[in-house]
C-alpha beads as a LAMMPS data file, in Angstrom:
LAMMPS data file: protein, C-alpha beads

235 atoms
234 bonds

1 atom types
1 bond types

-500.0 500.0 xlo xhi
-500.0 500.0 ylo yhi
-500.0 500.0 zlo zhi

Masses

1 110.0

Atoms # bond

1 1 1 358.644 -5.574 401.851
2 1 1 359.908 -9.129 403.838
3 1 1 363.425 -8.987 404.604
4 1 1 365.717 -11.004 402.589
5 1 1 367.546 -13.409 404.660
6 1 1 370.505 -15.776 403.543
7 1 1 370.896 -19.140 404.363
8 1 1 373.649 -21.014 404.469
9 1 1 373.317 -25.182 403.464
10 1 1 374.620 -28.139 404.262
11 1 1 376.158 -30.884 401.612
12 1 1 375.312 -34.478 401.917
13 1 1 378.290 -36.700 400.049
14 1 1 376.258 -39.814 399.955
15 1 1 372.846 -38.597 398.218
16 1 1 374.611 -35.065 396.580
17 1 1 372.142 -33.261 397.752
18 1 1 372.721 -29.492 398.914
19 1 1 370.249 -28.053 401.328
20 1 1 368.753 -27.391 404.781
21 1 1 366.050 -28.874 407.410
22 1 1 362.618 -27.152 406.646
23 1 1 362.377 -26.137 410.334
24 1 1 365.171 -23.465 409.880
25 1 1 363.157 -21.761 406.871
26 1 1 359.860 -22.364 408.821
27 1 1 361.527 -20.274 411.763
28 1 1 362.138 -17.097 409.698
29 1 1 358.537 -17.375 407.685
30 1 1 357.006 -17.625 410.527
31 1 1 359.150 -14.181 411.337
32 1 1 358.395 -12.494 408.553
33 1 1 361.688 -12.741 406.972
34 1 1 361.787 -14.306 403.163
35 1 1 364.683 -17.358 403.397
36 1 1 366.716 -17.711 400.050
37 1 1 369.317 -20.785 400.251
38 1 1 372.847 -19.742 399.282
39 1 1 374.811 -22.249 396.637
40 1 1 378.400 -23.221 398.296
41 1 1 380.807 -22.983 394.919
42 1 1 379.619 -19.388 395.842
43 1 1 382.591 -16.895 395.052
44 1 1 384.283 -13.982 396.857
45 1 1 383.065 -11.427 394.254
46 1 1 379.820 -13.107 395.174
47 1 1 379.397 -13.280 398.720
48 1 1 379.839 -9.327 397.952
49 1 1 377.088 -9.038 396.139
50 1 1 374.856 -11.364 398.001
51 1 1 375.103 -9.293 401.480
52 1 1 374.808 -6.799 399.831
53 1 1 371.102 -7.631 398.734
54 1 1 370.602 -9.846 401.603
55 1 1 369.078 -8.044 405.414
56 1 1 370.121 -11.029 407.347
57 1 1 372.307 -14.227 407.086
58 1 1 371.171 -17.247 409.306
59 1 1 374.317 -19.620 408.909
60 1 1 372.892 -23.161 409.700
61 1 1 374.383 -26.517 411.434
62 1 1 376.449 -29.176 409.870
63 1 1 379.755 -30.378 409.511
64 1 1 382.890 -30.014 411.601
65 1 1 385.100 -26.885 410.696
66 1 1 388.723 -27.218 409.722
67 1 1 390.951 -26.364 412.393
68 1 1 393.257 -24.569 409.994
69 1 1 391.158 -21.596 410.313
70 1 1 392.137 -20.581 413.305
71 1 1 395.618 -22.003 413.259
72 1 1 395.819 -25.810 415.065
73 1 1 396.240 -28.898 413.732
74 1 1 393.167 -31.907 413.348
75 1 1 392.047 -34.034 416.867
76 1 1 392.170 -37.635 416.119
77 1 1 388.072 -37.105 417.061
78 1 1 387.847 -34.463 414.240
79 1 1 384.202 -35.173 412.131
80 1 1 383.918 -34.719 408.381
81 1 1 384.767 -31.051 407.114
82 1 1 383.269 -29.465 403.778
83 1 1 386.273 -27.349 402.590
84 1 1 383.076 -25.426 400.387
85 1 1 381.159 -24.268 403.242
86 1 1 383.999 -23.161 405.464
87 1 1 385.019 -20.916 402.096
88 1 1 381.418 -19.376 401.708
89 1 1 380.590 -18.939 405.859
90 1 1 384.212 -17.396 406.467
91 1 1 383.827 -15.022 403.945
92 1 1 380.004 -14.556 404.628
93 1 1 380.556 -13.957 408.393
94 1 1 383.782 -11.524 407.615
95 1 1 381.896 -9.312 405.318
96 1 1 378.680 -9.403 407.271
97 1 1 381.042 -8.376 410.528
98 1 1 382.519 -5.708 408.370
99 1 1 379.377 -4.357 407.018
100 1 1 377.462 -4.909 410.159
101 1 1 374.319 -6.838 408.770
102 1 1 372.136 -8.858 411.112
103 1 1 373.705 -12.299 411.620
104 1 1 372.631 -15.543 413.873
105 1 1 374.704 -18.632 414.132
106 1 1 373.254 -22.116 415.228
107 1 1 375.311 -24.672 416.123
108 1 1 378.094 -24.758 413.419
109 1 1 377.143 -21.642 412.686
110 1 1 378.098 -20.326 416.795
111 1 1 381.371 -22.069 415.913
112 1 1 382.457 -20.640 412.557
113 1 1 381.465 -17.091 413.786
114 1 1 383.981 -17.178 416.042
115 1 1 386.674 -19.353 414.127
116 1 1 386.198 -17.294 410.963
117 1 1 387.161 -13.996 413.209
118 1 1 389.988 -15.088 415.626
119 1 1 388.461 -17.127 418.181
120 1 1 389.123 -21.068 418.516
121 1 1 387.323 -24.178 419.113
122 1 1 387.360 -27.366 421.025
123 1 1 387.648 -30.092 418.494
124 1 1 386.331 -32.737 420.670
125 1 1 384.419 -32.150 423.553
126 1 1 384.279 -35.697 425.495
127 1 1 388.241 -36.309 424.498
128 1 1 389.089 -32.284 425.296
129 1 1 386.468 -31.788 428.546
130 1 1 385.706 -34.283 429.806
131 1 1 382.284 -33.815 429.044
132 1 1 379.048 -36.520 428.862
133 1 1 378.925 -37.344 425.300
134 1 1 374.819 -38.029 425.892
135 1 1 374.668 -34.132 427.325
136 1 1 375.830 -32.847 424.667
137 1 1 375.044 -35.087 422.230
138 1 1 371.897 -36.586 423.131
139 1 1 371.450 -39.804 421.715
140 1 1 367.308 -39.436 421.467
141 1 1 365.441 -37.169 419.236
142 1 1 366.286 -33.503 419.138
143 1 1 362.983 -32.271 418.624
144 1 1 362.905 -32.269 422.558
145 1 1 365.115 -30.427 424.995
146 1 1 368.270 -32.513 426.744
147 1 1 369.880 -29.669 429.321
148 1 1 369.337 -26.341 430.551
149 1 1 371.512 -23.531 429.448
150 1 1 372.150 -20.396 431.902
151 1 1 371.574 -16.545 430.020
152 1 1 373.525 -13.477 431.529
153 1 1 371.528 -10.891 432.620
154 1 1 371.717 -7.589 430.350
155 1 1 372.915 -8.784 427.220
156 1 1 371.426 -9.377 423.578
157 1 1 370.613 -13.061 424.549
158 1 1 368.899 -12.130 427.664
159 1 1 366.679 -9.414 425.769
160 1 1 365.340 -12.358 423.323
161 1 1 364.736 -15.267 425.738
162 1 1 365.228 -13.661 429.132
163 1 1 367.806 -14.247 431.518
164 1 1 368.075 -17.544 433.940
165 1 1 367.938 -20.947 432.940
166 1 1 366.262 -21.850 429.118
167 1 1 366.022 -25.878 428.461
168 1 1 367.236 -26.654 425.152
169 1 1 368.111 -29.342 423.250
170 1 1 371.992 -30.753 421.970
171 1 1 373.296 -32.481 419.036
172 1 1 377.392 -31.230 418.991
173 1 1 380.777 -32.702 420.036
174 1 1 382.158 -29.363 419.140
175 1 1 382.227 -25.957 420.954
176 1 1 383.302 -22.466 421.064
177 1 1 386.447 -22.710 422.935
178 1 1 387.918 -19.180 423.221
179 1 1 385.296 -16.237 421.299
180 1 1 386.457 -13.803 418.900
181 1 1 387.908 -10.147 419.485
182 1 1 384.564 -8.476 419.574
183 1 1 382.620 -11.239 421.489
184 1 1 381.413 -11.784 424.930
185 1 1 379.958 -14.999 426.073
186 1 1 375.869 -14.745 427.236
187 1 1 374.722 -18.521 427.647
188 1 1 376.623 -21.501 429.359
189 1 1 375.819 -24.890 429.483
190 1 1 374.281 -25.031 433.879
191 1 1 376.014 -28.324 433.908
192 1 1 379.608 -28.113 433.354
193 1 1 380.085 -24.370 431.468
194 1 1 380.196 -24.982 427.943
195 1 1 379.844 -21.845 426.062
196 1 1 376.437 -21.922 424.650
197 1 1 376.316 -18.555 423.202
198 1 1 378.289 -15.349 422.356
199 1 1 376.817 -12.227 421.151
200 1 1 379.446 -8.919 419.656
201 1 1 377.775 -5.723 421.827
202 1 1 379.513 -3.532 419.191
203 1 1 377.383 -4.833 416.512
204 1 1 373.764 -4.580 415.533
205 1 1 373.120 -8.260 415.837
206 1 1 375.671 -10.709 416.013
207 1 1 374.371 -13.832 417.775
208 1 1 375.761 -17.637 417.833
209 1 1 373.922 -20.042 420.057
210 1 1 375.119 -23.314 420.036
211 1 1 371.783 -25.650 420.173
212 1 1 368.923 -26.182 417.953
213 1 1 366.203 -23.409 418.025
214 1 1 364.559 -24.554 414.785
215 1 1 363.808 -27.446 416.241
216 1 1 361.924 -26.558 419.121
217 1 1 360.022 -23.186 417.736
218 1 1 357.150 -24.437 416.211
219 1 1 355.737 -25.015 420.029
220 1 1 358.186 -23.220 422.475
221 1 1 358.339 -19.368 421.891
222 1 1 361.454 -18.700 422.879
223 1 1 363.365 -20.602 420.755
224 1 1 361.135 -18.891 417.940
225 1 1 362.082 -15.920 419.591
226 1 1 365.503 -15.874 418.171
227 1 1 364.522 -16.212 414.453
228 1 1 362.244 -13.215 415.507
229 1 1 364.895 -11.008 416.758
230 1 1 366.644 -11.515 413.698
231 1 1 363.943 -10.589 411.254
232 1 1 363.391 -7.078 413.741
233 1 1 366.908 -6.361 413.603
234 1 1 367.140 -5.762 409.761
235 1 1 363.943 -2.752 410.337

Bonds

1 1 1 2
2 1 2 3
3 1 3 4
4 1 4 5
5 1 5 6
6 1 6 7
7 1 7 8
8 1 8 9
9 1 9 10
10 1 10 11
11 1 11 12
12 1 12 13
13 1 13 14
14 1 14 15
15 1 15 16
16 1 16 17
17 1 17 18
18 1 18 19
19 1 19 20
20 1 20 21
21 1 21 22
22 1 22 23
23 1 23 24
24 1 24 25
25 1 25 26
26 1 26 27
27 1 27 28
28 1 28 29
29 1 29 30
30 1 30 31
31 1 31 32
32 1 32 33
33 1 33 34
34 1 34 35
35 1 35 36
36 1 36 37
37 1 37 38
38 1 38 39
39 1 39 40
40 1 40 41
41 1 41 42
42 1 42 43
43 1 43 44
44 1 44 45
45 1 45 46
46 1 46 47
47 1 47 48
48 1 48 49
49 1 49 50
50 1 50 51
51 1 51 52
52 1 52 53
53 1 53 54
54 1 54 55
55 1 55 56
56 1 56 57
57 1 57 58
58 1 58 59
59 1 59 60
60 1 60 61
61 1 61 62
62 1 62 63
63 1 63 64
64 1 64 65
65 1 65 66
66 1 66 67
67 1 67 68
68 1 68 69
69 1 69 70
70 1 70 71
71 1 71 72
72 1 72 73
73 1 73 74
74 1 74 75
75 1 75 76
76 1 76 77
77 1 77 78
78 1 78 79
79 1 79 80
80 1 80 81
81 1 81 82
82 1 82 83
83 1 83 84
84 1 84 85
85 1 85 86
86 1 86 87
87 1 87 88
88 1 88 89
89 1 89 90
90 1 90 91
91 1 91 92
92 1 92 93
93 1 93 94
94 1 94 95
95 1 95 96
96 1 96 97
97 1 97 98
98 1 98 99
99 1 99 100
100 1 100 101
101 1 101 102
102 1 102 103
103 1 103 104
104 1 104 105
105 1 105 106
106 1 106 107
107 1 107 108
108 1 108 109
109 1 109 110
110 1 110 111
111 1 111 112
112 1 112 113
113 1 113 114
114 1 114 115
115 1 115 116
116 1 116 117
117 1 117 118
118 1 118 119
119 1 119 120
120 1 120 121
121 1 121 122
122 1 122 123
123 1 123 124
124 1 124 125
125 1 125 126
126 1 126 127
127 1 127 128
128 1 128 129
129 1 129 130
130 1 130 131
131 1 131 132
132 1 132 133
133 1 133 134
134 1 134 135
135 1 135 136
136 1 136 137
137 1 137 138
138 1 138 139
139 1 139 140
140 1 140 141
141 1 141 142
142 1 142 143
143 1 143 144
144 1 144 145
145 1 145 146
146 1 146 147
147 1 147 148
148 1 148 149
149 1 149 150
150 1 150 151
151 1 151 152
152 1 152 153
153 1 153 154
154 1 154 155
155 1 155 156
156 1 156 157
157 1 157 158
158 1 158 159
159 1 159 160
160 1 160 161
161 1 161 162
162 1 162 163
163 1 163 164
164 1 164 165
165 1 165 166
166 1 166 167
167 1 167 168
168 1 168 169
169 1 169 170
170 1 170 171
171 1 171 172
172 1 172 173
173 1 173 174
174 1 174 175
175 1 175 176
176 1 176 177
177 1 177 178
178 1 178 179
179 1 179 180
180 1 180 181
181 1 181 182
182 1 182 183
183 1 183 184
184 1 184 185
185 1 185 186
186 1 186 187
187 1 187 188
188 1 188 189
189 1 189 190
190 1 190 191
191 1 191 192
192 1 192 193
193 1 193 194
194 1 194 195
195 1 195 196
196 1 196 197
197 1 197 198
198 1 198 199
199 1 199 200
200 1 200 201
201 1 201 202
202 1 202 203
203 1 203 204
204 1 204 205
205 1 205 206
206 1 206 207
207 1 207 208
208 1 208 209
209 1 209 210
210 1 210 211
211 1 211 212
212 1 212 213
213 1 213 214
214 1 214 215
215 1 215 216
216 1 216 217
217 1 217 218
218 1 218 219
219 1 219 220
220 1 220 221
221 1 221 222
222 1 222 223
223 1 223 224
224 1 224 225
225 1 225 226
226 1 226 227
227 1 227 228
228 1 228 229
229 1 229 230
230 1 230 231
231 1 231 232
232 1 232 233
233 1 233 234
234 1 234 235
């Protein structure tokens, strides 16, 4: 049988529509996996019962995070939040860490792994770093890659898409600023050393990256290479 794997949405106040870009469900068919789209009044008695049936979660981009969760108070820079989805991903990513299933996080989803679990974020990345808000943000279409990002040698990341430098493409203004207990970091932006991903060795899979694989993975393998890994971890 295909794995089961969840998927967390996004909410869009102007249209009220809940949902996700095709490209992330194309990513794990073209796995092997079987996506399912998670609803985000979703309760604690039912994220329970939903990892429990589900092999995977992929927790998608979106939104800013609330800053409460790990304790500081809103940047004046702070983007819209969805108090919904920072319920249902907290509580997805705490039980998933506690019963160890097969988790990737893209973009918001790199972020609220680590939030949800101790670690903390930089709000703002151009007000906070210093950084070039058309690096990290590029201003043109993110079906094409912006930057490079460097992998450390010997870790999960570096099994998937090798270690070196990977070009990939950037659409954030926020970033992982310290990882969770657990985590080590295994990408870094080659320009000015944003964290780019984190990976918990302890774990069977527990992987945030923080750019856009689904994107790119319909013609560059190893971005498609991550949905992959995914999928093989739940076998």
């Amino acid at each position: 049988m295909k794995p089961f794997v969840a998927v967390t949405p996004g909410f869009d106040p102007q249209t009220g529509i809940t949902g996700v870009r095709q490209q992330y469900l194309d990513g794990i068919l073209r796995a092997g996996g079987l996506p399912f789209l998670l609803p985000l009044n979703t309760s604690a008695d039912e994220v329970t019962e939903l990892l429990r049936r589900a092999d995977a979660v992929l927790v998608t981009g979106g939104a800013d995070i609330s800053p409460a969760i790990y304790g500081e108070t809103p940047h004046e820079k702070l983007g819209r939040l969805d108090a919904r989805r920072d319920a249902l991903e907290t509580a997805l990513i705490r039980g998933a860490w506690a019963q160890d299933k097969p988790v990737l996080g893209i973009c918001r989803g790199i972020q609220v792994m680590s939030a949800s679990l101790g670690g903390s974020l930089w709000q703002d990345l151009p007000a906070q770093c210093g950084t070039d808000p058309d690096v990290h943000n590029q201003p043109e279409d993110y079906a094409f890659t912006k930057h490079a990002v460097t992998v450390t040698a010997g870790t999960l990341l570096s099994d998937i898409v090798g270690e070196g430098s990977v070009p990939v493409n950037s659409r954030h203004h926020q970033a992982v600023r310290t990882p969770a207990p657990g985590f080590s970091v295994c990408a870094r932006s080659a320009g000015d050393g944003i964290i780019e991903a984190v990976w918990a060795p302890e774990k069977r899979f527990f992987l945030g990256v923080q750019w856009h694989p689904e994107m790119l993975a319909d013609r560059m393998p190893v971005h498609q290479a991550l949905f992959d890994a995914l999928v093989r971890a739940t076998r």
